[in-house]
N, C-alpha and C positions, 0 to 999 in steps of 0.2 A: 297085468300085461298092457292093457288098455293107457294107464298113467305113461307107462314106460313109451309106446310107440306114437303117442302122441304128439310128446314134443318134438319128436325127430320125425314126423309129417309136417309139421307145420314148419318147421327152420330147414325141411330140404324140399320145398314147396317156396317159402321163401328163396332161398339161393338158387334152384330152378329157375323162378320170374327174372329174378336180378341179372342172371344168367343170360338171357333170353334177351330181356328188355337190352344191356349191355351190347350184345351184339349185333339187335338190332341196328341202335343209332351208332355204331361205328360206322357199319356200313352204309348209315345213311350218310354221314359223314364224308367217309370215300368217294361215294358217288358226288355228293353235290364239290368234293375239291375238284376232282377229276373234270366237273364242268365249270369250272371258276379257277382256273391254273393262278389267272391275276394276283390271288388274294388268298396267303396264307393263313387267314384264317382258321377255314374249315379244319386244315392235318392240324393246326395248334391245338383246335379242341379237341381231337383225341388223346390228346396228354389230360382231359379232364376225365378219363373214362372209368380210371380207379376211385378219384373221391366219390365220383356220381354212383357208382357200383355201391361203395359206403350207405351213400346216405338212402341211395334206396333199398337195401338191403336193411340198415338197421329201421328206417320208418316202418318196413312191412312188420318187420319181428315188434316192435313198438305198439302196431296197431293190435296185430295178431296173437300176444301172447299170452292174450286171455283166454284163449281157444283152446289152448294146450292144456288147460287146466293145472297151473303150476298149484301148489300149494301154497298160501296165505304166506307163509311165514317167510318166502323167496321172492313173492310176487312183486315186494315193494321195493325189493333190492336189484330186481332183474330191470325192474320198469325206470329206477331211477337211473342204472346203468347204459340201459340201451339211449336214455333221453342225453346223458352225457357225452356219449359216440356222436348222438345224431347232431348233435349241438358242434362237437369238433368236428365234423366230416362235412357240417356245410359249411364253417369258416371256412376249411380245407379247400371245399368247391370253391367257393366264390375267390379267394384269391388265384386259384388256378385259371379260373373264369377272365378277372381281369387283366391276369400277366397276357394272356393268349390274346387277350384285346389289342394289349398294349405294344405286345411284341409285334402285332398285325400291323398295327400301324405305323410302327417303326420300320418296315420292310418295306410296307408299299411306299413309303415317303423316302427311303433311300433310294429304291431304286427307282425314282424320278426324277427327283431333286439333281441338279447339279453344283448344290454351293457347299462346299466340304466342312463351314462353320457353323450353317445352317442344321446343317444335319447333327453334331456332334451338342449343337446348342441342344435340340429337337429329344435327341441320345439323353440327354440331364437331364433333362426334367422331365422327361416319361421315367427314367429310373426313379430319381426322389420320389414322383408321386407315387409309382408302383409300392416303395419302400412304407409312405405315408398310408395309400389305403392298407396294407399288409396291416402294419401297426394297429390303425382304425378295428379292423377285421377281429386282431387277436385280442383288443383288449374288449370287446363285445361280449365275444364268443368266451372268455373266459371270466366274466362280469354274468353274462347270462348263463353257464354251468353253475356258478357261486349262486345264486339266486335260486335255485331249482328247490338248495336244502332251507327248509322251513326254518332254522336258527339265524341263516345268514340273511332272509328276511327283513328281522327283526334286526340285526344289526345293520339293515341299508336302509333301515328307515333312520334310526338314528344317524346313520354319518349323511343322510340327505338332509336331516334339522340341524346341522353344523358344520352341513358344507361352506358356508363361507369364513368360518374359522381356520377351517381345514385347508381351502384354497390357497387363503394367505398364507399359512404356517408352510405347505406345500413349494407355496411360490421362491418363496424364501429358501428352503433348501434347498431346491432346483432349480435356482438362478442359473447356473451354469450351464446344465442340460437346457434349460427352458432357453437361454440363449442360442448355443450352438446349433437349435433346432431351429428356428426361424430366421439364423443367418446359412442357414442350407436350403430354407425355403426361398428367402433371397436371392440365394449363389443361381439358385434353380430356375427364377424366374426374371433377376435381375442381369442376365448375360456375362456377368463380371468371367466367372472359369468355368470351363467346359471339359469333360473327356478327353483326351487326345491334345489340353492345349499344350503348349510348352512355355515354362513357367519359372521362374528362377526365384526364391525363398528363401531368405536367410543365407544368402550366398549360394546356395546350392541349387544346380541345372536341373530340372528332369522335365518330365509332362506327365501329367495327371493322368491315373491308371483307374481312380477308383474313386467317387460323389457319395457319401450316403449322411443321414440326418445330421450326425453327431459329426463327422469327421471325414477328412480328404485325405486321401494316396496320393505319394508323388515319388514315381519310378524315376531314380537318376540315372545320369548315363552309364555309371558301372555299376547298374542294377542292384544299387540299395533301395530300398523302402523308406521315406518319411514319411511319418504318420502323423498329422497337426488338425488340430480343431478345426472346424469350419468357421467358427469365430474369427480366428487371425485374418482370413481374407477378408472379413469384412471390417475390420478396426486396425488393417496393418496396410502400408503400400508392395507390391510385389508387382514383380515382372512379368509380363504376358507375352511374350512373344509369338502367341499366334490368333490374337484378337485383332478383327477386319483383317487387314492384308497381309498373311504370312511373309511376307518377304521381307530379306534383310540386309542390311550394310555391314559388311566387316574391315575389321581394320587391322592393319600391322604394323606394328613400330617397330625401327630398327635402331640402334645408336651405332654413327658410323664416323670412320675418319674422315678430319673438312674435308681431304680430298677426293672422298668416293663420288664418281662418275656421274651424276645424278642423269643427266639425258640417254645414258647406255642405259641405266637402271630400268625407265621407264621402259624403253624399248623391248629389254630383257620381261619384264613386268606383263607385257602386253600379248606376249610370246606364250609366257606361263599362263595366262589366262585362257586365252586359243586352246593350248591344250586340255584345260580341264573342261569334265564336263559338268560339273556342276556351279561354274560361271554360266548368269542365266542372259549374257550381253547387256546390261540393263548402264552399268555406268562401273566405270576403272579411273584410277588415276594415282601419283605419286609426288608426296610435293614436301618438300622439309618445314619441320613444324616448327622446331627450334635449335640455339647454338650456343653451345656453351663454351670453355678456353682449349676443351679438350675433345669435345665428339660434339657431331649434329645429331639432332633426333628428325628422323624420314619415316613418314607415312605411308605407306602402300592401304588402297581402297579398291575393294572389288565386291556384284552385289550378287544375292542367289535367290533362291526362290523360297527357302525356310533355312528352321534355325541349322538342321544338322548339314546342310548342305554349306552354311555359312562357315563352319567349325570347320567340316574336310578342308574348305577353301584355304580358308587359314592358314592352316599346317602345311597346305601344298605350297604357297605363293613364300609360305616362312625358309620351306624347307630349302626349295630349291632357288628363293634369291640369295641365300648363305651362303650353299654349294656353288652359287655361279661366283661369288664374290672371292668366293674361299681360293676357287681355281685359276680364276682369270683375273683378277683385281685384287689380290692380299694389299696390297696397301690402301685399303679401301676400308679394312675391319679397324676398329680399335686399337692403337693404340696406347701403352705407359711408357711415360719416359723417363728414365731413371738416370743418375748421375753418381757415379763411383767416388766418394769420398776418399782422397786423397791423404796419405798418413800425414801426421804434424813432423814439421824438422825434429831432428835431434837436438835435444838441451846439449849445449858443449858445457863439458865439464868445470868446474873451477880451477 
């Protein structure tokens, strides 16, 4: 009876403390947020209150489990299991540890800051690193469980006397990885693409949805996904449209008959722009680029304050100097002039 009620005193003795101790520091938690509103902090760390529950719950049973009086032939399996837990539950902790750090500091820094690149730069590189220590963390933590059993010992002594055999043979295979990582470290710390910027690749529009070691998101405008190395930004040229000054110039060409109105145009032009609002008044204007035997090519210029605002403009200034042309000025659109081939006389006969 004694064997039997033993272990289940000492493992509901344990979850009791853990219990205890648990909700203690939440509450102290609470309290000290409640007096520090400033600084999320504090409520972040209560997302750390499950790992910590963990690992103080299995170091007790760890410490404790000799108490119970297991039996020999369980004891070495009970003790190597709970050191396995404790081993993953404080990698567990400590990355939960840093994300709350890291997230703390992204919040009190947004909401001070007023530079919206600043911030988004700021947004990278606390992601990659987060991502970086994570990685750090788990290959530790899973380096240090592997070492625990006495065979794998003896095989990490060996692969330490030929580790630099290994490195090179290593480095070699994971040229690729081994790059894409350190042109993310780059992207991270060298300003080139951020979060949020707007970005144009391979022809195609979007802004960057997603930074992590190996690879960049880029959500287009009709909410595809491309998925591309971190590599290619750093070995390829690509568009940034929202590095230093979001704002932009847009342009529309029109090809039109020599005789369309050009000083109504403008007028008309200037009218379009008044109305919209995503002309940010910054500079307009209308002016023919070139002439050929058949159409002129006319420019229309208007500027906004970012990309997608630059696109709406576009389309408005497109849409509705067509429509004015279409209604008020038809001789003013393109045209073709064709010429009806006239039949051949009649052969007179012999």
């Amino acid at each position: 009876m004694e064997s039997t009620l033993r272990p289940v005193v000492v493992v509901g003795a344990a979850v009791a403390l853990t219990l205890l101790v648990g909700w203690i520091g939440d509450r102290i938690l609470r309290s000290v947020d409640a007096r520090h509103p400033e600084t999320p902090l504090w409520d972040l760390l209560r997302r750390c209150r499950l790992p910590s529950q963990v690992v103080l719950l299995t170091a007790l049973l760890r410490g404790a489990y000799h108490a119970a009086h297991v039996e020999d032939a369980h004891a070495a399996a009970i003790g190597q299991a709970l050191t396995l837990v404790l081993i993953a539950a404080s990698g567990w902790l400590l990355v939960r540890v840093a994300a709350a750090v890291i997230d703390s500091s992204y919040a009190r820094y947004a909401a001070t800051a007023h530079s919206v690149p600043k911030i988004r730069r700021l947004r990278t590189q606390l992601t990659l690193i987060q991502r970086v220590l994570t990685a750090i963390v788990s290959v530790i933590a899973v380096a240090s469980m592997l070492f625990t059993f006495p065979e794998m010992r003896t095989v990490g002594a060996s692969v330490l006397a030929s580790a630099g055999i290994i490195g090179i043979v290593a480095g070699v295979a994971a040229q690729s990885t081994l790059s894409n990582l350190f042109a993310g470290l780059q992207i991270a710390f060298g300003d080139m693409v951020r979060i949020g910027d707007t970005v144009v690749v391979d022809g195609e529009w979007g802004e960057v949805e997603e930074i992590t070691l190996t690879y960049l998101s880029v959500r287009t405008w009709d909410e595809r996904r491309i998925t591309m190395p971190v590599s290619y930004f750093t070995s390829k040229p690509f568009e940034n449209w929202s590095r230093g000054d979001p704002r932009m110039t847009g342009v529309v060409l029109l090809h039109l008959d020599h005789a369309a109105p050009i000083d109504l145009m403008r007028k008309r032009l200037l009218e379009i722009l008044e109305q919209a609002a995503e002309w940010d008044h910054r500079a307009w204007g209308l002016v023919v680029l070139d002439s050929t035997p058949t159409t002129i090519q006319v420019r229309a210029l208007a500027t906004a304050k970012d990309a997608g605002d630059i696109f709406t403009l576009r389309c408005i200034v497109r849409e509705q100097l067509i429509d004015w042309l279409r209604t008020d000025h038809p001789y003013a659109l393109p045209r073709v002039s064709v010429r009806l081939e006239e039949d051949p006389p009649p052969t007179p006969s012999p």
